[in-house]
Jmol script that loads the backbone (N, CA, C; Angstrom):
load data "model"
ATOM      1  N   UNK A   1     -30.152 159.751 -24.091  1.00  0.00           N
ATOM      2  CA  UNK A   1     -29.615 158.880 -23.079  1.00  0.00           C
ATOM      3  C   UNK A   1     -29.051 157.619 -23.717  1.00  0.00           C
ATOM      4  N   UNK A   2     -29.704 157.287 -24.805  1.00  0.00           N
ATOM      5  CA  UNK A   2     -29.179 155.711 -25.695  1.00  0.00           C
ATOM      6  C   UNK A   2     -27.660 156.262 -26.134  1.00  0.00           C
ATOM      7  N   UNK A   3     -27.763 157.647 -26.293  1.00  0.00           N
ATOM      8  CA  UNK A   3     -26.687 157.947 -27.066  1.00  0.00           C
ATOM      9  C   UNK A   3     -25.547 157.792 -26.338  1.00  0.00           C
ATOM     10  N   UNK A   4     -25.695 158.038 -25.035  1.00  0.00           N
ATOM     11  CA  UNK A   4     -24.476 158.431 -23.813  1.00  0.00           C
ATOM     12  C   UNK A   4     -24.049 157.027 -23.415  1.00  0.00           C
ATOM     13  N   UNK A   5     -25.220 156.070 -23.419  1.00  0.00           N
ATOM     14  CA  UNK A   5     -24.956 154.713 -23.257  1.00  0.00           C
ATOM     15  C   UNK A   5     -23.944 153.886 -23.987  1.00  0.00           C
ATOM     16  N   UNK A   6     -24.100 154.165 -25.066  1.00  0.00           N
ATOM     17  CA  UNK A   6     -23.942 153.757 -26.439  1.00  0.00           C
ATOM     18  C   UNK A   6     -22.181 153.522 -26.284  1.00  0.00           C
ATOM     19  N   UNK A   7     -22.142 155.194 -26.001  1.00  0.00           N
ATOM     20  CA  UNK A   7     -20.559 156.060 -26.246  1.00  0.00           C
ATOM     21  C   UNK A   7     -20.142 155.529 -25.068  1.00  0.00           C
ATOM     22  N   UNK A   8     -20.197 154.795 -23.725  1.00  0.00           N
ATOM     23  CA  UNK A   8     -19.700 154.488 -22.893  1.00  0.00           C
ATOM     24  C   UNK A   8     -19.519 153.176 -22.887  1.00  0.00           C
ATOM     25  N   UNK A   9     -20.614 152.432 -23.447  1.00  0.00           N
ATOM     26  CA  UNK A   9     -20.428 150.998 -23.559  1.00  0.00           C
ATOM     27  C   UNK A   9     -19.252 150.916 -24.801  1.00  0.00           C
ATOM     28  N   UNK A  10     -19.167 151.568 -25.580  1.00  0.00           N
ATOM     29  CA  UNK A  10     -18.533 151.283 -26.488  1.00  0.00           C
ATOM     30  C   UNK A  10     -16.318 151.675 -26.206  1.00  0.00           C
ATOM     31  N   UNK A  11     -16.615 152.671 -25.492  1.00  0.00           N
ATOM     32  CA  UNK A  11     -15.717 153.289 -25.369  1.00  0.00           C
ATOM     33  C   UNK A  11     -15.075 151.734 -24.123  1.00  0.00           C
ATOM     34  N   UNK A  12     -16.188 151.248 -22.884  1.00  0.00           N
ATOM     35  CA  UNK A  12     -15.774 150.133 -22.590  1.00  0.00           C
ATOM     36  C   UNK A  12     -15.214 149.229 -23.030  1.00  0.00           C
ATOM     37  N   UNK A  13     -15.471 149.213 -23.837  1.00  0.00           N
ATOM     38  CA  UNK A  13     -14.993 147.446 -25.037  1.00  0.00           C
ATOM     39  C   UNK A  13     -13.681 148.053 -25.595  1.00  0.00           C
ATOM     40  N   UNK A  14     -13.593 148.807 -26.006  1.00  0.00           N
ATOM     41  CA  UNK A  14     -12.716 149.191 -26.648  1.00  0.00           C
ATOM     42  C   UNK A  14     -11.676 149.889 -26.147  1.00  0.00           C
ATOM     43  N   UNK A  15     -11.495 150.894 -24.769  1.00  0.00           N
ATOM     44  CA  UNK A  15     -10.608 151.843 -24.604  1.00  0.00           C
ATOM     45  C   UNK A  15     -10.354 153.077 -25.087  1.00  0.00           C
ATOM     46  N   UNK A  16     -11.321 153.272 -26.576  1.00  0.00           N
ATOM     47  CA  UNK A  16     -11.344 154.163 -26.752  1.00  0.00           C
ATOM     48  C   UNK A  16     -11.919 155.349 -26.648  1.00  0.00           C
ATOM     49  N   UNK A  17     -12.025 156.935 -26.120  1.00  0.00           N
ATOM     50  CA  UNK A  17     -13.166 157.679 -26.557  1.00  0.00           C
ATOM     51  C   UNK A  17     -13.284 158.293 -27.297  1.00  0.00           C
ATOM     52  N   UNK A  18     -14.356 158.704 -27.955  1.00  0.00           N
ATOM     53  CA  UNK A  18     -14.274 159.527 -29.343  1.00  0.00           C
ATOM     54  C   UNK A  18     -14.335 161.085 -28.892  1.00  0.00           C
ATOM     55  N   UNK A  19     -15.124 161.174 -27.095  1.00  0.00           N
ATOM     56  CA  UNK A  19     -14.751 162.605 -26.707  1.00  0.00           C
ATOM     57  C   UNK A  19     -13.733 162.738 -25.351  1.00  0.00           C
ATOM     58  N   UNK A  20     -13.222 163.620 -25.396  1.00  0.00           N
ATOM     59  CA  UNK A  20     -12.209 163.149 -24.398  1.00  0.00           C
ATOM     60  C   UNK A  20     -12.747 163.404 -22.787  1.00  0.00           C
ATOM     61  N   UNK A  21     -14.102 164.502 -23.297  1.00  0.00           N
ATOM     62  CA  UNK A  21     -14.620 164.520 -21.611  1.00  0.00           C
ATOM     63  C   UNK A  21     -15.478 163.255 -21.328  1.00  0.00           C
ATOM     64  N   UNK A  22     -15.464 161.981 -21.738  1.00  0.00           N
ATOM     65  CA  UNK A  22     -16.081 161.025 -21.318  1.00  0.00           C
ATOM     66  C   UNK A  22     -14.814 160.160 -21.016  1.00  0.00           C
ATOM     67  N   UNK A  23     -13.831 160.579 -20.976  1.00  0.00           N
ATOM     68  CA  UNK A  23     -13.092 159.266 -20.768  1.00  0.00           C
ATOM     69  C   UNK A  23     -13.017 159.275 -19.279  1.00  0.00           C
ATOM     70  N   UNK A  24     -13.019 158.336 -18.331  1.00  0.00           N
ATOM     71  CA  UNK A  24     -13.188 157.993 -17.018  1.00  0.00           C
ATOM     72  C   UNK A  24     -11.754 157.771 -16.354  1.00  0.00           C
ATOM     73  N   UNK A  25     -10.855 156.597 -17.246  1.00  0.00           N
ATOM     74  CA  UNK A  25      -9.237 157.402 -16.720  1.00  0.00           C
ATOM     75  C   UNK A  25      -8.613 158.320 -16.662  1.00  0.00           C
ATOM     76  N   UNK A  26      -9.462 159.147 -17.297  1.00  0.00           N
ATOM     77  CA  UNK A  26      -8.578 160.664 -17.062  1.00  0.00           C
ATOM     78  C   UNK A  26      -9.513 161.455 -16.082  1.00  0.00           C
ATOM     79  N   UNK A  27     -10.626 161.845 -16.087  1.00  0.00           N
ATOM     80  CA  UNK A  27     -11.163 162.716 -15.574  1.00  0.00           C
ATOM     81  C   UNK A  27     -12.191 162.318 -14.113  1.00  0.00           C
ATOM     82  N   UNK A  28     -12.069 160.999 -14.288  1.00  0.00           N
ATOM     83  CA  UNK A  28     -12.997 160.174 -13.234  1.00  0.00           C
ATOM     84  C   UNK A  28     -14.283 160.252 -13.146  1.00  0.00           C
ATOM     85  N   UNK A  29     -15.262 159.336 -12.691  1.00  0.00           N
ATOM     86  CA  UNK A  29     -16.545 158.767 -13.132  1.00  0.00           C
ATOM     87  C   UNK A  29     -17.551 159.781 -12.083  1.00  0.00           C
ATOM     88  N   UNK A  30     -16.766 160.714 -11.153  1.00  0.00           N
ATOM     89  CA  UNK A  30     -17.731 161.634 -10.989  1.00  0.00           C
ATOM     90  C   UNK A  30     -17.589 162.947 -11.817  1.00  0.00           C
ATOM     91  N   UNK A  31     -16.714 163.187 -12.685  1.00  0.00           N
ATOM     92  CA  UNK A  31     -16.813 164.416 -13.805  1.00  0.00           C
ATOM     93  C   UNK A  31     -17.719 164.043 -15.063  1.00  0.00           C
ATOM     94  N   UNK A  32     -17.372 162.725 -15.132  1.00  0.00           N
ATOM     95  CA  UNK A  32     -17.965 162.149 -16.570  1.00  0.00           C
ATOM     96  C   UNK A  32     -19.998 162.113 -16.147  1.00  0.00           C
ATOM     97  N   UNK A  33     -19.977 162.035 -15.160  1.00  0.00           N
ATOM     98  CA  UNK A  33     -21.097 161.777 -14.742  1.00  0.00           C
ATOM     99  C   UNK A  33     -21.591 163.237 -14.891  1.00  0.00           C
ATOM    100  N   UNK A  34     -21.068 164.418 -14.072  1.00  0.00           N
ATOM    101  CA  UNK A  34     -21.855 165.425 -14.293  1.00  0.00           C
ATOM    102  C   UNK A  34     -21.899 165.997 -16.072  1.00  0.00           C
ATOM    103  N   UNK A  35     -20.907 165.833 -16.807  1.00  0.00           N
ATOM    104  CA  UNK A  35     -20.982 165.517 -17.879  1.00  0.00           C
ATOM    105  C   UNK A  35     -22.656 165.417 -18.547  1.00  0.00           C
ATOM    106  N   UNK A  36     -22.602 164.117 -18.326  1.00  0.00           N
ATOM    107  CA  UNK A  36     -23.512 163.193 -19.262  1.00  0.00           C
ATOM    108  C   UNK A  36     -24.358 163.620 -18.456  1.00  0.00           C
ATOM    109  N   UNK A  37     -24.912 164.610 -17.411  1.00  0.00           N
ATOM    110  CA  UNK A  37     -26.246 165.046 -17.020  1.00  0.00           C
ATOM    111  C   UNK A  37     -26.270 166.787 -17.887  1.00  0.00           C
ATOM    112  N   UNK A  38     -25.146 167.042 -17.658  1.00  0.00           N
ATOM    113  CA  UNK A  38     -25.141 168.884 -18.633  1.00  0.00           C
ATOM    114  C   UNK A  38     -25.408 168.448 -20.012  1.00  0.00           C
ATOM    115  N   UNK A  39     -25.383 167.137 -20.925  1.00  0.00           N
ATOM    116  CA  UNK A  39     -25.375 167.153 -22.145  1.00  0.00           C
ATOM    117  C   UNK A  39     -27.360 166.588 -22.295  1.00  0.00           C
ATOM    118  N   UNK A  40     -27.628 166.030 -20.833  1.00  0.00           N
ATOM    119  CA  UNK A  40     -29.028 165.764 -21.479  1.00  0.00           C
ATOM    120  C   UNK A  40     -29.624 167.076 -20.671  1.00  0.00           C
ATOM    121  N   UNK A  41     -29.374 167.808 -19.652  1.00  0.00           N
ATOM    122  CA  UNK A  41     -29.955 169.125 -19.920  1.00  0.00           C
ATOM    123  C   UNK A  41     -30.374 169.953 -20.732  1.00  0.00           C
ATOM    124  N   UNK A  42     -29.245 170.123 -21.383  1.00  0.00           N
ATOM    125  CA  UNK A  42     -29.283 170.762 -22.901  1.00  0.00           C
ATOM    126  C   UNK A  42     -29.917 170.306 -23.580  1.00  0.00           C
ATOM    127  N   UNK A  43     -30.074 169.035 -23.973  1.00  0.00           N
ATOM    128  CA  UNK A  43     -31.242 168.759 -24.899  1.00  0.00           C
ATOM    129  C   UNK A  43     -32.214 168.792 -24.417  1.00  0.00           C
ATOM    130  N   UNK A  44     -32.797 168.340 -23.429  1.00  0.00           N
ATOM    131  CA  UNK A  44     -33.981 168.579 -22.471  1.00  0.00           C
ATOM    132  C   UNK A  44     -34.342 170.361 -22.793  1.00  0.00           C
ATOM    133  N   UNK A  45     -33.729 170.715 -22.665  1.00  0.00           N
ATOM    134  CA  UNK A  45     -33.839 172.355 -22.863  1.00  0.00           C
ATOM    135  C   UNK A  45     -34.414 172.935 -24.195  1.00  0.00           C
ATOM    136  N   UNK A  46     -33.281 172.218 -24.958  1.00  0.00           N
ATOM    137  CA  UNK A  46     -33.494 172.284 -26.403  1.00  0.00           C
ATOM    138  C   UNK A  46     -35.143 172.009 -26.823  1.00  0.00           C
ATOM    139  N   UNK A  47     -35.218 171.442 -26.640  1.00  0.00           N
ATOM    140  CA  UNK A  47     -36.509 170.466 -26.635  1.00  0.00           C
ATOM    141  C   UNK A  47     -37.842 171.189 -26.310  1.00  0.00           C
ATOM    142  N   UNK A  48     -37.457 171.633 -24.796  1.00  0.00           N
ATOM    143  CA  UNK A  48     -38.328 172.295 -24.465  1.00  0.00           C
ATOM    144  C   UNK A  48     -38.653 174.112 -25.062  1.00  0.00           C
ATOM    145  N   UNK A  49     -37.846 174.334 -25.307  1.00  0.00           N
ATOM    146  CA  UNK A  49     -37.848 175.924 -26.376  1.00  0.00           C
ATOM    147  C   UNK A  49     -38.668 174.915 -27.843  1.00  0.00           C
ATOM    148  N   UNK A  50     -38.122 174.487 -28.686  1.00  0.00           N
ATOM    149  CA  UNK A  50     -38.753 173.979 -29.295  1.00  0.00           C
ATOM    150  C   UNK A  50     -40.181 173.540 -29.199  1.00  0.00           C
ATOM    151  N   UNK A  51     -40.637 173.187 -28.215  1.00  0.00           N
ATOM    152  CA  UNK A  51     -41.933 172.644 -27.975  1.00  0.00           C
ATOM    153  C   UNK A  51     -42.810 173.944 -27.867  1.00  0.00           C
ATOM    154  N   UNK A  52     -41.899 174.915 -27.154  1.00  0.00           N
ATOM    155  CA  UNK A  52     -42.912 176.154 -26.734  1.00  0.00           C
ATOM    156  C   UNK A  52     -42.770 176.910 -28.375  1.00  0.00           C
ATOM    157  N   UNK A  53     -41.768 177.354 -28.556  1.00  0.00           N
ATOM    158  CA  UNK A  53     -41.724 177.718 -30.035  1.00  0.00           C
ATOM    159  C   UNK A  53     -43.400 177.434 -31.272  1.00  0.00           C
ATOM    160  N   UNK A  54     -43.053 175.719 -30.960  1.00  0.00           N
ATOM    161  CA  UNK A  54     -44.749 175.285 -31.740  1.00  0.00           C
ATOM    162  C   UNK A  54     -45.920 175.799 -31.447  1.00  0.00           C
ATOM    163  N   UNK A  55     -45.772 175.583 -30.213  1.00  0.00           N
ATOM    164  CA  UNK A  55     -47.163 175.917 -29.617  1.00  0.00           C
ATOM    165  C   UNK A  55     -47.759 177.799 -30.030  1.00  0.00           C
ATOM    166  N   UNK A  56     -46.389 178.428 -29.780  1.00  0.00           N
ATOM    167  CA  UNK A  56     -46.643 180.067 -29.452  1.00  0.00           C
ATOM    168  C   UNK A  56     -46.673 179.924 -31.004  1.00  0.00           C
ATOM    169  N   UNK A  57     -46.482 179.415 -32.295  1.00  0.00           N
ATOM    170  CA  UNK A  57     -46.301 179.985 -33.724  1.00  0.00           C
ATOM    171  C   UNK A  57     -47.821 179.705 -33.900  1.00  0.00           C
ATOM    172  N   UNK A  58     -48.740 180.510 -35.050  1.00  0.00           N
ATOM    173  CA  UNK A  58     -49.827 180.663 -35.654  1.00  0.00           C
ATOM    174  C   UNK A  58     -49.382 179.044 -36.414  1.00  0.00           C
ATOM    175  N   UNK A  59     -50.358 178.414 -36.790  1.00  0.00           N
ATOM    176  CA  UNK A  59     -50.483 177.413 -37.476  1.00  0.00           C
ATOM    177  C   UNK A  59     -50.863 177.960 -38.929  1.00  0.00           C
ATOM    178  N   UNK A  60     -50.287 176.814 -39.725  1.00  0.00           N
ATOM    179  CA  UNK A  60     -50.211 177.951 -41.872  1.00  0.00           C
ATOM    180  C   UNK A  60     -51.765 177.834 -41.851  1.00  0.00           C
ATOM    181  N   UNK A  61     -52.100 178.807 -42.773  1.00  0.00           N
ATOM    182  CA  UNK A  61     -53.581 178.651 -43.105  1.00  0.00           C
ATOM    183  C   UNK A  61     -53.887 177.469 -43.892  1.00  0.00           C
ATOM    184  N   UNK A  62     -55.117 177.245 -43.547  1.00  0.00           N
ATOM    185  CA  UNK A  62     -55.745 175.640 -44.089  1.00  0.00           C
ATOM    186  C   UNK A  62     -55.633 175.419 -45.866  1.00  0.00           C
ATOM    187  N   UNK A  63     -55.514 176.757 -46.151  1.00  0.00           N
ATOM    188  CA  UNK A  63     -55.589 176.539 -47.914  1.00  0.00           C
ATOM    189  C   UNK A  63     -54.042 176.734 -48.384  1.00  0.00           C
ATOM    190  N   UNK A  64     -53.187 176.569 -48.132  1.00  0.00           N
ATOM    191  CA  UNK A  64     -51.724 177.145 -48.082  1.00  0.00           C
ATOM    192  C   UNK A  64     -51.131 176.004 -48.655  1.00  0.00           C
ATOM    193  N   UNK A  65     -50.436 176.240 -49.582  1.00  0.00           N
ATOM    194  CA  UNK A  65     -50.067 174.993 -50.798  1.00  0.00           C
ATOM    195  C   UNK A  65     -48.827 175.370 -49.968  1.00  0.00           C
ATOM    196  N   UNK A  66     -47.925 173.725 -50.173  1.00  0.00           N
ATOM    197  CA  UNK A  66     -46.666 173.408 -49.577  1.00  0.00           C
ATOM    198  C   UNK A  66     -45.941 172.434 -50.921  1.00  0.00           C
ATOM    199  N   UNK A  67     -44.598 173.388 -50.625  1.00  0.00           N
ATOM    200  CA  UNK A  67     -44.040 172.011 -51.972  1.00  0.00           C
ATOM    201  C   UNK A  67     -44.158 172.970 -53.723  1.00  0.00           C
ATOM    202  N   UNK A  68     -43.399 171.755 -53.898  1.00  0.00           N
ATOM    203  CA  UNK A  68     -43.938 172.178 -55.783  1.00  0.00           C
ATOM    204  C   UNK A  68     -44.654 171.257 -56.353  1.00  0.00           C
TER     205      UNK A  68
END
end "model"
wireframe off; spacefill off
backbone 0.3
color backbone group
């Protein structure tokens, strides 16, 4: 969410965007909006496979050298 902030405040000051589906003169502030909710879905998502991923994997055995 800092990130989406970030890219909008910035893109404010400046005029510029670095993606073009955030720009608000072109596509208007209710596209950009559903936007910036499909991009923290996805990570939300992401996140959450990941989390389950940890949980469902066996943990390494306690004597299990890591590294060189």
């Amino acid at each position: 969410m800092a990130w989406l902030v970030a890219i909008l405040l910035q893109a404010a000051a400046t005029g510029w965007y670095p993606y073009p589906f955030l720009d608000h003169a072109t596509h208007g502030w209710g596209r950009v909006v559903v936007v910036c909710i499909g991009i923290l879905v996805l990570f939300f998502a992401v996140f959450a496979v990941l989390r389950h991923l940890d949980r469902w994997m066996r943990p390494a055995p306690s004597g299990a050298v890591t590294g060189s």
